[in-house]
N, CA, C and O atoms as a GROMACS GRO file, in nm:
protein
  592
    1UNK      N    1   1.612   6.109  -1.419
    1UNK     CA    2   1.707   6.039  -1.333
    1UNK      C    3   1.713   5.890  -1.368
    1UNK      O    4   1.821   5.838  -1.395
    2UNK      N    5   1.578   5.812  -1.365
    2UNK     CA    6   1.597   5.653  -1.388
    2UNK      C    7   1.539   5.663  -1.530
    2UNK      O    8   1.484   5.767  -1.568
    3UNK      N    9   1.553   5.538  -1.619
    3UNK     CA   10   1.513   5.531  -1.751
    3UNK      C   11   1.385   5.475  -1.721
    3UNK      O   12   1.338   5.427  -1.618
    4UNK      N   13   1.337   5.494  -1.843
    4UNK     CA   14   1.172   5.394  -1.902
    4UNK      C   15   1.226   5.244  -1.835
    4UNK      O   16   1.153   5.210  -1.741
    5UNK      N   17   1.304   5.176  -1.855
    5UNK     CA   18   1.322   5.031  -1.842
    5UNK      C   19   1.309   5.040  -1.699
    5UNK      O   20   1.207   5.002  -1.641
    6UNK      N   21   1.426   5.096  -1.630
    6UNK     CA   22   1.420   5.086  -1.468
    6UNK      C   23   1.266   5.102  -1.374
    6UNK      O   24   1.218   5.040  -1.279
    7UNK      N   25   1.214   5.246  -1.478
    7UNK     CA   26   1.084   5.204  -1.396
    7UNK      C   27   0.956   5.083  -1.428
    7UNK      O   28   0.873   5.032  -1.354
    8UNK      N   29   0.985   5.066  -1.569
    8UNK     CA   30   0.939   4.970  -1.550
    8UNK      C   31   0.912   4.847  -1.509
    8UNK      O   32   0.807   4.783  -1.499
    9UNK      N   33   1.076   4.817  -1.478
    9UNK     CA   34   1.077   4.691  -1.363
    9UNK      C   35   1.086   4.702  -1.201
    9UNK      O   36   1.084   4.612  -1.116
   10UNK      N   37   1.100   4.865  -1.185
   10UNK     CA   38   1.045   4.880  -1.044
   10UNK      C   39   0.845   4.894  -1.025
   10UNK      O   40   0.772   4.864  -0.932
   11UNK      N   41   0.823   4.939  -1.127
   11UNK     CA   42   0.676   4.942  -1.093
   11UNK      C   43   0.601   4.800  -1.136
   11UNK      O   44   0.497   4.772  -1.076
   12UNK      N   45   0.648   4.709  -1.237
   12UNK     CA   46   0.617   4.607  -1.256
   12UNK      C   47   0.738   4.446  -1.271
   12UNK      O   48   0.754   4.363  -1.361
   13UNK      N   49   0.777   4.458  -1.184
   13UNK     CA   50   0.906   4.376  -1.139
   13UNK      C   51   0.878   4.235  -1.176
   13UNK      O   52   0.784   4.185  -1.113
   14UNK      N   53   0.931   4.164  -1.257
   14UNK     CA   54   0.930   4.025  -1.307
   14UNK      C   55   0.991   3.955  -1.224
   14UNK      O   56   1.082   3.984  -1.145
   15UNK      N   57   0.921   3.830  -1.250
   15UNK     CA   58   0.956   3.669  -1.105
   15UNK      C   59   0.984   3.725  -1.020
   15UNK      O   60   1.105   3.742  -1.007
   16UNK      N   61   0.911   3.774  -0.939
   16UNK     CA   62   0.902   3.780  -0.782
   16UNK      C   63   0.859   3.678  -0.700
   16UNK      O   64   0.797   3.584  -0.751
   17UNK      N   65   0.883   3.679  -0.573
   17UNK     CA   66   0.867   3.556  -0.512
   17UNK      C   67   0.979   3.440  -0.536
   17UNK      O   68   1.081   3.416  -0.600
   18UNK      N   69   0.887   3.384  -0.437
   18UNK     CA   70   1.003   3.206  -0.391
   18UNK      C   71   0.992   3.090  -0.487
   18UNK      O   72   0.878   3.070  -0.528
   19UNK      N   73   1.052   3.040  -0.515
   19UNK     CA   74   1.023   2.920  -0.559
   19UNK      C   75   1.036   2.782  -0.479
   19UNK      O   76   1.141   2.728  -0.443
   20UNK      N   77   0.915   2.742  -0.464
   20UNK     CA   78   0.960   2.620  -0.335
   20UNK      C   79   1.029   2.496  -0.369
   20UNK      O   80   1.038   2.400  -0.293
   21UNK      N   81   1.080   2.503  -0.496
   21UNK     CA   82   1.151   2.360  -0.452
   21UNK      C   83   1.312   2.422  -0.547
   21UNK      O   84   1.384   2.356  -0.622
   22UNK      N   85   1.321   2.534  -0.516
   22UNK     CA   86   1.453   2.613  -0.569
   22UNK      C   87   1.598   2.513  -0.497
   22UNK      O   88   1.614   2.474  -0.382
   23UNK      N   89   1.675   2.496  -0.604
   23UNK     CA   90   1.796   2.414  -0.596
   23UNK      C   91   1.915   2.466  -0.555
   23UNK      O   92   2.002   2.396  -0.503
   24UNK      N   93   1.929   2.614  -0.576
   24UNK     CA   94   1.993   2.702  -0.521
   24UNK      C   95   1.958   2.834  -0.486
   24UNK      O   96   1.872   2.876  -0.563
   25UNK      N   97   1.990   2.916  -0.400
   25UNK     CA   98   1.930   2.994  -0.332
   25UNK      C   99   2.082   3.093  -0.269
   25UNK      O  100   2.177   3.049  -0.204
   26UNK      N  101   2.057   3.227  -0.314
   26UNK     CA  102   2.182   3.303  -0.243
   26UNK      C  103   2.120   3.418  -0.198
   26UNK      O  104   2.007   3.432  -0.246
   27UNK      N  105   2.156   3.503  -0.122
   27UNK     CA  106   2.096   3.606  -0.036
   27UNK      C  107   2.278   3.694  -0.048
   27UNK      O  108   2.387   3.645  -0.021
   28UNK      N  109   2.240   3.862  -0.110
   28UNK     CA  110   2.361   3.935  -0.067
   28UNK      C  111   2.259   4.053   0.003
   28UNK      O  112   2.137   4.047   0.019
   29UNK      N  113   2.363   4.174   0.041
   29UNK     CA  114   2.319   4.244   0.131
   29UNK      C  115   2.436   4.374   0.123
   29UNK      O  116   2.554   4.353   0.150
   30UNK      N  117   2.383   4.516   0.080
   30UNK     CA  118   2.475   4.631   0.096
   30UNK      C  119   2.459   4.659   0.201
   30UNK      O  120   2.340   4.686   0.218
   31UNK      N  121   2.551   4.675   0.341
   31UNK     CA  122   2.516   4.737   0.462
   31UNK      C  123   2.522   4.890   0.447
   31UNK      O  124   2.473   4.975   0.521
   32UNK      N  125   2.602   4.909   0.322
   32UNK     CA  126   2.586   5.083   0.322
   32UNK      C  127   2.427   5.143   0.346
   32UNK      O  128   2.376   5.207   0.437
   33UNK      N  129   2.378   5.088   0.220
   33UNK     CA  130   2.270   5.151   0.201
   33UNK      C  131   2.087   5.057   0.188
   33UNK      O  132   1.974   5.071   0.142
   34UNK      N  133   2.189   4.950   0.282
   34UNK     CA  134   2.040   4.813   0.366
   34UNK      C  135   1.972   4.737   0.235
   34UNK      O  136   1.870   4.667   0.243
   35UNK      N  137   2.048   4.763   0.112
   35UNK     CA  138   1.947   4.700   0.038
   35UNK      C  139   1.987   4.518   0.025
   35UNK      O  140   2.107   4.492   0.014
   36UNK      N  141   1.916   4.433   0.027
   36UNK     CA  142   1.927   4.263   0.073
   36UNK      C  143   1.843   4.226  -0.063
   36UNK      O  144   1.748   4.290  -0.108
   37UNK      N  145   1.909   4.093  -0.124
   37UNK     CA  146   1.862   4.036  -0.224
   37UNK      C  147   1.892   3.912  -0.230
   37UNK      O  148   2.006   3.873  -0.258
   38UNK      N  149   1.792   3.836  -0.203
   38UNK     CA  150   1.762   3.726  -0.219
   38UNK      C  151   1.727   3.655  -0.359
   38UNK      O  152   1.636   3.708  -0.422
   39UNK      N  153   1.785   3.548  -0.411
   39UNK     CA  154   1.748   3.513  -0.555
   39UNK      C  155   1.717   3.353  -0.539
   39UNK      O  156   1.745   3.308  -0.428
   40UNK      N  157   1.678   3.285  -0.609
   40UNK     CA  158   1.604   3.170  -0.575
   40UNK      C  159   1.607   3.106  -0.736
   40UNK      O  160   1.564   3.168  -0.833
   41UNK      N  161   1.666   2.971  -0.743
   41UNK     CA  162   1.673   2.887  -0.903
   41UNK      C  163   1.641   2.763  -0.868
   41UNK      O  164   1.645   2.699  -0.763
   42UNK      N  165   1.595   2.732  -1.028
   42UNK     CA  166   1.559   2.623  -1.035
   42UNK      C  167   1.651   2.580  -1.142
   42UNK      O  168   1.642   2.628  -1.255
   43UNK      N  169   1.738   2.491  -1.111
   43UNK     CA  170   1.826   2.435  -1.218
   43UNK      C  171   1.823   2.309  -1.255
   43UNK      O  172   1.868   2.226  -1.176
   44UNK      N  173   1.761   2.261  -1.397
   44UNK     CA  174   1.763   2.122  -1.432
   44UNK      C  175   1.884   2.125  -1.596
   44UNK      O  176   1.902   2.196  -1.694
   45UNK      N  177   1.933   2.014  -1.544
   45UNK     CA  178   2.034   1.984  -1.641
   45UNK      C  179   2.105   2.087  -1.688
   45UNK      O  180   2.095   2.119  -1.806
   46UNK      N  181   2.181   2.148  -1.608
   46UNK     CA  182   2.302   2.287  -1.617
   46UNK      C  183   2.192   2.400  -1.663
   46UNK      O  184   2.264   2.492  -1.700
   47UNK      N  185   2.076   2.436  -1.679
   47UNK     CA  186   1.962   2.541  -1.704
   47UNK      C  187   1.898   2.598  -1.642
   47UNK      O  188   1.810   2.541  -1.578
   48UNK      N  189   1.915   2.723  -1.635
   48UNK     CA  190   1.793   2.776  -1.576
   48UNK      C  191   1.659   2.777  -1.618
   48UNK      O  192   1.599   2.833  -1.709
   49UNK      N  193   1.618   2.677  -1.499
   49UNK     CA  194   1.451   2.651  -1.604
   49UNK      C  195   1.375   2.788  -1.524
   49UNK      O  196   1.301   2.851  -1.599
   50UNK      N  197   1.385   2.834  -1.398
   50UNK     CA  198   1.327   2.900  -1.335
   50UNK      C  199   1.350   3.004  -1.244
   50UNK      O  200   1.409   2.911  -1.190
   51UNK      N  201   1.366   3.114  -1.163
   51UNK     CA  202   1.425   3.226  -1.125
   51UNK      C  203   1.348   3.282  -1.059
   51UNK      O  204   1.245   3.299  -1.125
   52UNK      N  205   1.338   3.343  -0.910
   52UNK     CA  206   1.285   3.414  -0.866
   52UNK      C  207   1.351   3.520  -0.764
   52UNK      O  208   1.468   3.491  -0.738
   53UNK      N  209   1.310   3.617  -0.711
   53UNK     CA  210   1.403   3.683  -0.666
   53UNK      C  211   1.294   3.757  -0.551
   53UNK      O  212   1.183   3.791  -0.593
   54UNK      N  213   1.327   3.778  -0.417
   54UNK     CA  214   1.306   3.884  -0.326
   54UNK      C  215   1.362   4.000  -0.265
   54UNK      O  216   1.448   3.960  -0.186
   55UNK      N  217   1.355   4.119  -0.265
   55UNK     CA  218   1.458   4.227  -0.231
   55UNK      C  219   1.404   4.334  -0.166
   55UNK      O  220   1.325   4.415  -0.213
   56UNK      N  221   1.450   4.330  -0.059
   56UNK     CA  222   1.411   4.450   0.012
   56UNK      C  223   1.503   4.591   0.016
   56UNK      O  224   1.601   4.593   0.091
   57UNK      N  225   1.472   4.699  -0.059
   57UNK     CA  226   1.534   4.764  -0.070
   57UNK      C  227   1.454   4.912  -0.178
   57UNK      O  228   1.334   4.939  -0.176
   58UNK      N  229   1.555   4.984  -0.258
   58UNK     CA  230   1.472   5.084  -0.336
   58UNK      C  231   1.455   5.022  -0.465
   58UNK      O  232   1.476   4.913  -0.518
   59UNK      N  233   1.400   5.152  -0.496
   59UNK     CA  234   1.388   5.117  -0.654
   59UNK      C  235   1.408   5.028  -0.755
   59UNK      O  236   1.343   4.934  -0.800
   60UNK      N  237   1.586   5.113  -0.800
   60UNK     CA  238   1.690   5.074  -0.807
   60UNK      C  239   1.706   4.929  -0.801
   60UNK      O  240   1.723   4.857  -0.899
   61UNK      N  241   1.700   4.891  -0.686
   61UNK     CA  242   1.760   4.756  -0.680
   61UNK      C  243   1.628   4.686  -0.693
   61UNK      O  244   1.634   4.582  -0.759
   62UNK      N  245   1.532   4.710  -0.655
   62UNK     CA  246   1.421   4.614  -0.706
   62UNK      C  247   1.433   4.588  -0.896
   62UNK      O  248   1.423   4.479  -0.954
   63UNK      N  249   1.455   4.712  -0.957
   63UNK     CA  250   1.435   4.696  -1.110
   63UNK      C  251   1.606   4.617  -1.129
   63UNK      O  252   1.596   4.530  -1.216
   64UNK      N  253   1.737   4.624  -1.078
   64UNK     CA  254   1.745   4.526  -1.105
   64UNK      C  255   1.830   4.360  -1.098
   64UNK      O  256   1.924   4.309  -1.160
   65UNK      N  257   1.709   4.303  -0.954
   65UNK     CA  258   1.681   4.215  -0.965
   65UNK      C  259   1.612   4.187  -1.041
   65UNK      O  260   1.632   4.081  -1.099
   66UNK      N  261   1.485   4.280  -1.079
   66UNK     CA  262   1.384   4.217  -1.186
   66UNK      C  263   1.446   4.169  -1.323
   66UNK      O  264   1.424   4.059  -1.374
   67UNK      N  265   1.558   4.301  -1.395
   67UNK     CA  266   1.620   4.232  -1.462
   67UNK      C  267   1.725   4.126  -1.472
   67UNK      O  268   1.731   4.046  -1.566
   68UNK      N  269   1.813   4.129  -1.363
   68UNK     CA  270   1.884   4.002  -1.359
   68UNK      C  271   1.822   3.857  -1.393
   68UNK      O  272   1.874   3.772  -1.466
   69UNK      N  273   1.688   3.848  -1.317
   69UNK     CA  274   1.601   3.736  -1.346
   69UNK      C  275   1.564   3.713  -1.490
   69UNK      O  276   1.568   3.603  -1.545
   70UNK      N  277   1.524   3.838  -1.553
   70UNK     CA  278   1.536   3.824  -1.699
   70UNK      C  279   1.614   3.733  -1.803
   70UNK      O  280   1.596   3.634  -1.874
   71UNK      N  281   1.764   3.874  -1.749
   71UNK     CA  282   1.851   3.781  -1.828
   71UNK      C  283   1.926   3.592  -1.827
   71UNK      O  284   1.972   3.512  -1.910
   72UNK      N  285   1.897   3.596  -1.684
   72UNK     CA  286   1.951   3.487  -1.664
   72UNK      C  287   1.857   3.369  -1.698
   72UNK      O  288   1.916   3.263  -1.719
   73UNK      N  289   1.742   3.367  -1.705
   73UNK     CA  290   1.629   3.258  -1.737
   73UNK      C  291   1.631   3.226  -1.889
   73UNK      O  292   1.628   3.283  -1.998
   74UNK      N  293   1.639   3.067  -1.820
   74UNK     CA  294   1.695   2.962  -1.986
   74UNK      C  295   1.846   2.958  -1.986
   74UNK      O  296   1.882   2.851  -2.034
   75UNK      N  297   1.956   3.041  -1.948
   75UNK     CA  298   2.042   3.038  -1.966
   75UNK      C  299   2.169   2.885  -1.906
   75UNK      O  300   2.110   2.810  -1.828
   76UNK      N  301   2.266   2.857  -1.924
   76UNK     CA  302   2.303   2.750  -1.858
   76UNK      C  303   2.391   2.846  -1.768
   76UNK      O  304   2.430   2.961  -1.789
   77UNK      N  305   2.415   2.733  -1.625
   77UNK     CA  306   2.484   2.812  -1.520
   77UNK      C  307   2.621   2.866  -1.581
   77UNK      O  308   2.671   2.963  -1.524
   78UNK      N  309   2.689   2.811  -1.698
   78UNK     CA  310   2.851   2.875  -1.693
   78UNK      C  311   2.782   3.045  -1.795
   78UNK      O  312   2.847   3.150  -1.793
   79UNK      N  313   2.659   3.033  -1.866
   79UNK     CA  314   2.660   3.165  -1.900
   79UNK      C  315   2.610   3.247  -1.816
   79UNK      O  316   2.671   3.354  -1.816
   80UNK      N  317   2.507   3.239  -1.731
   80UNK     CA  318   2.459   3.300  -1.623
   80UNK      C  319   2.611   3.372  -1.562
   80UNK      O  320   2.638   3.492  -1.559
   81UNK      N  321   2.679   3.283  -1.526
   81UNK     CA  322   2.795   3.305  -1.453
   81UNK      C  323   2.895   3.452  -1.500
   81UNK      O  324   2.958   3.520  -1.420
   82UNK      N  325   2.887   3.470  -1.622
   82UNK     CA  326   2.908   3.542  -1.733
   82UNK      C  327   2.850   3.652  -1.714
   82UNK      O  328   2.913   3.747  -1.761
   83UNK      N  329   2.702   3.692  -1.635
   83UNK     CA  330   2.649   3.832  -1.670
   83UNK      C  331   2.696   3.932  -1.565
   83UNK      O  332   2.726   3.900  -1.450
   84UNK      N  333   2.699   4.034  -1.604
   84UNK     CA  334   2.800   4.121  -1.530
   84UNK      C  335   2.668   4.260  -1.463
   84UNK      O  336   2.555   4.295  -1.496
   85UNK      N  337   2.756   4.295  -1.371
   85UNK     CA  338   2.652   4.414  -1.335
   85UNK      C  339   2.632   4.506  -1.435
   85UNK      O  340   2.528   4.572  -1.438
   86UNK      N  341   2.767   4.526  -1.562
   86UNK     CA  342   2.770   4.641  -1.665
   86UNK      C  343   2.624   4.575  -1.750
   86UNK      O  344   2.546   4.651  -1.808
   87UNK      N  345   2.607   4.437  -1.745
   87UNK     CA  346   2.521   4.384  -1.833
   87UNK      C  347   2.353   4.394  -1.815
   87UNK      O  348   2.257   4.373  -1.890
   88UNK      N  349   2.368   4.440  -1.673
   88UNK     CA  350   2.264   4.443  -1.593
   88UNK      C  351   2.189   4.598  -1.657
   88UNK      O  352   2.093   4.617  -1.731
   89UNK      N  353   2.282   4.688  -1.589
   89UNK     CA  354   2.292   4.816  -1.640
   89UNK      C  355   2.242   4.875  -1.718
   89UNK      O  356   2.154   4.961  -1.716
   90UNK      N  357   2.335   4.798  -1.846
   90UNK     CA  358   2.302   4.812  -2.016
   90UNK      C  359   2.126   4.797  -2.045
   90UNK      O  360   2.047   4.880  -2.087
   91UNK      N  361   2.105   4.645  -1.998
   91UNK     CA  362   1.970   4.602  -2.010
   91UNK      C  363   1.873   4.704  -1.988
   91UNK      O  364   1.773   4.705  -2.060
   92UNK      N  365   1.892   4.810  -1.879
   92UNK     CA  366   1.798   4.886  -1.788
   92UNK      C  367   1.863   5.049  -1.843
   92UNK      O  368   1.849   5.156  -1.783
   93UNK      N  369   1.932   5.026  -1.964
   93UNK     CA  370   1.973   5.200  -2.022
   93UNK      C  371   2.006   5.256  -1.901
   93UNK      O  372   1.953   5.361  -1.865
   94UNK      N  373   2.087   5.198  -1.834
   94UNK     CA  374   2.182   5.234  -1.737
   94UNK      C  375   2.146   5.280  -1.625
   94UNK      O  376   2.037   5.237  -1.584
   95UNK      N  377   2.225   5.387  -1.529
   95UNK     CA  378   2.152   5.382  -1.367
   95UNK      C  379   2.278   5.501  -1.320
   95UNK      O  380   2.396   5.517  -1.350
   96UNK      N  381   2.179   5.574  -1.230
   96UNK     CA  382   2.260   5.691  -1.156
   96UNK      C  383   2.385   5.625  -1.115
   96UNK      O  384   2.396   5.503  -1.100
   97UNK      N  385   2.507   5.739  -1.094
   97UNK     CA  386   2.599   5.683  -1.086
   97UNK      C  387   2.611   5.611  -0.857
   97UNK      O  388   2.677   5.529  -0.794
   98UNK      N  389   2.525   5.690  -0.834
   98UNK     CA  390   2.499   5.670  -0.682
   98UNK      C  391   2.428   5.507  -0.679
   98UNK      O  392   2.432   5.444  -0.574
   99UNK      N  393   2.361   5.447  -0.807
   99UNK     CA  394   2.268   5.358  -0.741
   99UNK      C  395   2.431   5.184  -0.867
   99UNK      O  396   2.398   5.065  -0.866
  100UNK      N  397   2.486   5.202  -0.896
  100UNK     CA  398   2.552   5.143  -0.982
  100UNK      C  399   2.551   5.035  -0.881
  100UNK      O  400   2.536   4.922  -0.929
  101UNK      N  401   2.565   5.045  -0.744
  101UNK     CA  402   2.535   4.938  -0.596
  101UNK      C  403   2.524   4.824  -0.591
  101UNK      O  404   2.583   4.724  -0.550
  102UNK      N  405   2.388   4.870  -0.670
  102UNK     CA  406   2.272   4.773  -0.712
  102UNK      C  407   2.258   4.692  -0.810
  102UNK      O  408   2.168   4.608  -0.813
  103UNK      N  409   2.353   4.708  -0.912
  103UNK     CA  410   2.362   4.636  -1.025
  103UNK      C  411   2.477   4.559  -0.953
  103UNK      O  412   2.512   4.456  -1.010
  104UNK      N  413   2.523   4.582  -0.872
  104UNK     CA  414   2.675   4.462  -0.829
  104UNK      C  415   2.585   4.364  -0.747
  104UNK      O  416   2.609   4.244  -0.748
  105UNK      N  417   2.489   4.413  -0.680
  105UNK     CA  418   2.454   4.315  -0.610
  105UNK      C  419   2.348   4.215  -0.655
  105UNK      O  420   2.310   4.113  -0.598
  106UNK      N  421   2.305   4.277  -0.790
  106UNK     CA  422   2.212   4.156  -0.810
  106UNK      C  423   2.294   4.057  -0.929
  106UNK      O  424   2.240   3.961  -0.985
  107UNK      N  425   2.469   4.116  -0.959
  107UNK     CA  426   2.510   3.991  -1.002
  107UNK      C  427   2.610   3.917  -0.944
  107UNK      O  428   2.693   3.848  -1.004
  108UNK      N  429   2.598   3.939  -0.780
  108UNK     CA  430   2.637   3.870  -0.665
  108UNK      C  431   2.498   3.789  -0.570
  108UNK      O  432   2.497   3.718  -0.470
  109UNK      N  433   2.404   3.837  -0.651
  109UNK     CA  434   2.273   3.752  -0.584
  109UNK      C  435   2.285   3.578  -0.687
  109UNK      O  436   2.257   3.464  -0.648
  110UNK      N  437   2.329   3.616  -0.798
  110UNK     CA  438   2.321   3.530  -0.910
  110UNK      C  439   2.455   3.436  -0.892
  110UNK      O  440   2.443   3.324  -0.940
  111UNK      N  441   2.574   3.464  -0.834
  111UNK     CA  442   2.680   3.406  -0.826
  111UNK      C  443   2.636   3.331  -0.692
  111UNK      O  444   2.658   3.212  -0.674
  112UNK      N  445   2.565   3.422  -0.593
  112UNK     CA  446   2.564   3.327  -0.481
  112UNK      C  447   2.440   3.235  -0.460
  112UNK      O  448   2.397   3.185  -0.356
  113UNK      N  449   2.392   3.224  -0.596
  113UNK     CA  450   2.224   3.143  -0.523
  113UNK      C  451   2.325   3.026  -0.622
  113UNK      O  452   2.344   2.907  -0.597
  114UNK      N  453   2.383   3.119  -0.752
  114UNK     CA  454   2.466   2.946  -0.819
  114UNK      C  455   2.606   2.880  -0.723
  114UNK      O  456   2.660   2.770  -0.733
  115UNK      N  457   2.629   2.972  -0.648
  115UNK     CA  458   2.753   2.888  -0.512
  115UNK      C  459   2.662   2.784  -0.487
  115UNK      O  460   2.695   2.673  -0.530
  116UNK      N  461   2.520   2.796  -0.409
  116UNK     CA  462   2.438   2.751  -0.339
  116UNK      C  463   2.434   2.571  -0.393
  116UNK      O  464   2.461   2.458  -0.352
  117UNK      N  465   2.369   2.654  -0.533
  117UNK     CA  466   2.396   2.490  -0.644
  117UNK      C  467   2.484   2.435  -0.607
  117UNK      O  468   2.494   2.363  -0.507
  118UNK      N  469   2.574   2.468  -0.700
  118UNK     CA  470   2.719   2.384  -0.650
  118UNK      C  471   2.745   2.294  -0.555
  118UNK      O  472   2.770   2.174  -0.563
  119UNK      N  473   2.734   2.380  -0.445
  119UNK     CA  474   2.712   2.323  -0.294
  119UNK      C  475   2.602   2.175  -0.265
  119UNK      O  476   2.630   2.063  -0.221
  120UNK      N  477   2.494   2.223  -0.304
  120UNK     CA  478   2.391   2.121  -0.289
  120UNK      C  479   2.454   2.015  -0.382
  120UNK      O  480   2.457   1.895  -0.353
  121UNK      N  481   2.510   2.072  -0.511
  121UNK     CA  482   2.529   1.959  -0.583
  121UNK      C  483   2.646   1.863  -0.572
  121UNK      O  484   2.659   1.756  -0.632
  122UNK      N  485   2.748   1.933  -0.464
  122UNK     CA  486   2.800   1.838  -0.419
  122UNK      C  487   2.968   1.873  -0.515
  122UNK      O  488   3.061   1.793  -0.513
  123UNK      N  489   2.973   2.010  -0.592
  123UNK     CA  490   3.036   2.026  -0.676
  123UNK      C  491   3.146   2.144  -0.592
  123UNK      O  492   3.133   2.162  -0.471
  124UNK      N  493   3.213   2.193  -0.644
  124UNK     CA  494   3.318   2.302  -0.640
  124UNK      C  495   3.303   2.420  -0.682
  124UNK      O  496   3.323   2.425  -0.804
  125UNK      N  497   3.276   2.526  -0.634
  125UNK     CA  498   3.239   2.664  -0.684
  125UNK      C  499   3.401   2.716  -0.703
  125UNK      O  500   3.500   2.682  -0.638
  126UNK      N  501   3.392   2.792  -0.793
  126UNK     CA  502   3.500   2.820  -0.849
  126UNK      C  503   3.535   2.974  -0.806
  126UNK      O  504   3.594   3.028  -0.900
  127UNK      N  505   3.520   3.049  -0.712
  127UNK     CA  506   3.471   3.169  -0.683
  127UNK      C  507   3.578   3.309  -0.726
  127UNK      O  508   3.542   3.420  -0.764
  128UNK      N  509   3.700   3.264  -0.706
  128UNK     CA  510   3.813   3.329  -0.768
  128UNK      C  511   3.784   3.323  -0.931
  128UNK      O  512   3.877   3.346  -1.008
  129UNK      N  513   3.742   3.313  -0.947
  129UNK     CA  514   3.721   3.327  -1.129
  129UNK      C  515   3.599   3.424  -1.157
  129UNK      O  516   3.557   3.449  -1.270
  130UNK      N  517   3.563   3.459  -1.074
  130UNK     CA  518   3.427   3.501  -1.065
  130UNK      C  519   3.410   3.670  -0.986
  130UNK      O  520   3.309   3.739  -0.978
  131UNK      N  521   3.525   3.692  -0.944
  131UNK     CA  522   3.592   3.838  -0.903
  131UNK      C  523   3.605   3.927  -1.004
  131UNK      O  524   3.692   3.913  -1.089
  132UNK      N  525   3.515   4.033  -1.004
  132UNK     CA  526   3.491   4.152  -1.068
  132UNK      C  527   3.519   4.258  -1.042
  132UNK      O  528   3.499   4.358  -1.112
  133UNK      N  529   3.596   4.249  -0.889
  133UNK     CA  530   3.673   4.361  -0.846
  133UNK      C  531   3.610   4.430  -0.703
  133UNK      O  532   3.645   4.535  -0.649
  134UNK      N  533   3.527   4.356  -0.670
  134UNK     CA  534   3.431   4.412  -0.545
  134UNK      C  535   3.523   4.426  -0.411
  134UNK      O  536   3.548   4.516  -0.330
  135UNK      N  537   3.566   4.274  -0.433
  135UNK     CA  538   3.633   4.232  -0.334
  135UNK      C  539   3.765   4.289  -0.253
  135UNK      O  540   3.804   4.286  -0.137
  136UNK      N  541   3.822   4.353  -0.400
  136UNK     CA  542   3.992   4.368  -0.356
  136UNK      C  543   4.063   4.251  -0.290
  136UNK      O  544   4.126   4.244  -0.184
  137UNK      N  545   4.030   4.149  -0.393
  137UNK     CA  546   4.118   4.028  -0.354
  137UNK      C  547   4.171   3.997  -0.449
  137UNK      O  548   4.208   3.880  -0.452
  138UNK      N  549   4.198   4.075  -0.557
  138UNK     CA  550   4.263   4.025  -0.633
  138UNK      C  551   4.304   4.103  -0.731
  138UNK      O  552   4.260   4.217  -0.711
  139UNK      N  553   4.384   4.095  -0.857
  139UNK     CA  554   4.406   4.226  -0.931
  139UNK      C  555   4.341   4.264  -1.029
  139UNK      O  556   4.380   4.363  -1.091
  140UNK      N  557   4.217   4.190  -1.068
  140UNK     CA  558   4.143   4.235  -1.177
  140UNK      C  559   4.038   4.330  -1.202
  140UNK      O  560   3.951   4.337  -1.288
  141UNK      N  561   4.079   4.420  -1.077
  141UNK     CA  562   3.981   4.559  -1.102
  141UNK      C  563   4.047   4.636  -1.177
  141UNK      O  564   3.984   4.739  -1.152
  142UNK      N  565   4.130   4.670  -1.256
  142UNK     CA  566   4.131   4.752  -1.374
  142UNK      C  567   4.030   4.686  -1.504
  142UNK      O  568   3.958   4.746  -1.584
  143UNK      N  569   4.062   4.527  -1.487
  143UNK     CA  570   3.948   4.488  -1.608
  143UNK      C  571   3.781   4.482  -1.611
  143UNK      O  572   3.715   4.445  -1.708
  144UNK      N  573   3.737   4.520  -1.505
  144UNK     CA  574   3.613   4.543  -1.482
  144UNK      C  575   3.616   4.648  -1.337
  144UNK      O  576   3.706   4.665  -1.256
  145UNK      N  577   3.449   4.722  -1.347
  145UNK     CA  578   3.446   4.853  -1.306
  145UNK      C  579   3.296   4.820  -1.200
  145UNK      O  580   3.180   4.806  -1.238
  146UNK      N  581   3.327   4.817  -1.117
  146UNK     CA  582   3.186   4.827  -0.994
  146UNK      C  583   3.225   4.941  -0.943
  146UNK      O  584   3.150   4.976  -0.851
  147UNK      N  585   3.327   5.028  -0.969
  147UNK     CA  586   3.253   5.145  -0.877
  147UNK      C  587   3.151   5.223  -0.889
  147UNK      O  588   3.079   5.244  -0.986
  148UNK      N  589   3.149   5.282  -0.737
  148UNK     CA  590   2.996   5.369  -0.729
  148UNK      C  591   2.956   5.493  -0.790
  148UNK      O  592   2.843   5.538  -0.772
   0.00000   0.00000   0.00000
């Protein structure tokens, strides 16, 4: 059902925990199926120097937040901005088609801890550019695929 990768970042889940002096900070939440993800950065000079993530939820979504944190560490916020749940996915040799959920939400944990930035920084989040089709606000769900 889950791959080698998935369990491995559910049984041994990378950057966990808070980071206390995190610059941005976003929290999403599936009410379908209760799973909440909290992500936590440290951003110096457009970089992710640092990443942590908390999630209460299954498996699934624990492995990946674990990988989201992966990919996104070192990266600068406009590529971060860039990683997609398919990317998430890929990383983790993919995911039942029931748990795919979970890969949207941990690259809506990553969009919203970098809103957070923005915010603190006093900048403009650009958030319409950043629609992958979750929303149905807009027409670019034929070009990308979150369904379940």
């Amino acid at each position: 059902m889950y791959s080698e990768k998935v369990m491995d970042h559910f049984e041994h889940p990378r950057n966990v925990g808070e980071l206390e002096n995190a610059n941005g900070v976003g929290t999403v939440g599936n009410p379908k199926c209760g799973d909440i993800m909290k992500m936590y950065l440290d951003i110096e000079d457009g970089i992710i120097k640092d990443v942590r993530f908390k999630t209460f939820g299954c498996g699934a979504a624990v492995a990946t937040s674990s990988m989201a944190t992966e990919l996104i560490k070192g990266l600068t916020v406009e590529q971060a901005l860039k990683v997609t749940n398919k990317a998430v996915m890929e990383a983790l040799d993919g995911l039942p088609p029931a748990k795919v959920h979970c890969s949207v939400l941990a690259e809506e944990a990553i969009h919203a801890a970098i809103a957070d930035y923005y915010m603190r920084q006093g900048m403009e989040f650009e958030s319409d550019k950043l629609c992958g089709g979750c929303c149905k606000e807009c027409d670019c769900e034929e070009e990308h695929s979150h369904e379940e």
